[in-house]
Structures are given as structure tokens and as C-alpha cells.
N, C-alpha and C positions, 0 to 999 in steps of 0.2 A: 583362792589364794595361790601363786605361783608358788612353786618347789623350790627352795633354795639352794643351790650345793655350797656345801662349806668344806674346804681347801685342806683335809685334815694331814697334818705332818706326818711322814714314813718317818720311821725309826731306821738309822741305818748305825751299825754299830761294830767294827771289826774285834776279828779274835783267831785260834789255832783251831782248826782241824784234830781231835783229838781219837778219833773213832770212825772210822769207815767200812765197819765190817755189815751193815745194812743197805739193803739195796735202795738205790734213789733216796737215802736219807744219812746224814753226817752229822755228827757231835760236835760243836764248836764250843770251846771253853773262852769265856772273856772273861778277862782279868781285869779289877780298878783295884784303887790306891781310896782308903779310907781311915781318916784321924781320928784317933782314939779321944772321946772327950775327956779326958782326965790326967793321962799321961802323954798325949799330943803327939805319941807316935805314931807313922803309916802303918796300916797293915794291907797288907795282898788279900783280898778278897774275889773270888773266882766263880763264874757260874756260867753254867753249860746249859747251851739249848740243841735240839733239836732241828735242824736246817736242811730243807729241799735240797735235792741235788738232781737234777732231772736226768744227764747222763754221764753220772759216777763219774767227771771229771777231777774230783779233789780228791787229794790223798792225807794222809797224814801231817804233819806239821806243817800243813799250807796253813798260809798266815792271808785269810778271808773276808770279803765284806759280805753280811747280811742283813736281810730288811727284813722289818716285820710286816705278816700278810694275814689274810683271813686262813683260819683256822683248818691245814689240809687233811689231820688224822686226830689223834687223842691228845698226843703231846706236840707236834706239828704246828708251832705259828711262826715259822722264819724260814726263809729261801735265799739260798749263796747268790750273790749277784756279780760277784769277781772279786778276783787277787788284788788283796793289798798292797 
């Protein structure tokens, strides 16, 4: 039976620079907008990942894109791939 490859979608997803005090590795906070079922109003909902930075090029409230990747440390699955 031949092997098939199947074309799986990168997640690519921007957000802020929130944390750079690790080496080769940056805290990116993404923010969405989420409606409330009952009272139908937005709320700011926030969540930080963990993101490659191979040479400490991003600072702080750089506004970033990252993808998600195989798995590089414990918390490590997304690497910066450039400015928004």
C-alpha cells in the first residue's frame, strides 16, 4: 500500500510579545473577542503561549506572527515566524 501524505493545515495566529526575559524562547499573548450566551456581550478573552525565538530578535510589545510546530521543550509548541 503506498504512503499517503495528507496536506495538514499550520495554524498561524498573531498576538503581542508579552515576556522576553528567556533565552530563545518568548511569551506571546493572543487576544479573541467571545459572546456571552445569555447576555450577548463581547468579552476579551486572552491566552499566552510559549513561542520559539531562535535569535532573540523580538522584544516586547512586538505585535507577531506564530505557527504552530512539533513539540520543542515541555511547554514549547509555536515558533515566531515574523512581524505583523
Amino acid at each position: 500500500m503506498p504512503k499517503t501524505e495528507t496536506n495538514k493545515k499550520i495554524r498561524k495566529i498573531t498576538g503581542v510579545v508579552v515576556s522576553d526575559k528567556m533565552t530563545k524562547t518568548r511569551v506571546v499573548e493572543v487576544s479573541r473577542l467571545k459572546k456571552h450566551p445569555r447576555y450577548l456581550k463581547y468579552q476579551t478573552l486572552s491566552t499566552r503561549f510559549k513561542a520559539h525565538d531562535e535569535n532573540n530578535e523580538y522584544h516586547t510589545g512586538d505585535k507577531v506572527v506564530i505557527e504552530e510546530t512539533r513539540p520543542l521543550s515541555k511547554e514549547k509548541r509555536w515558533r515566531i515566524i515574523g512581524k505583523a
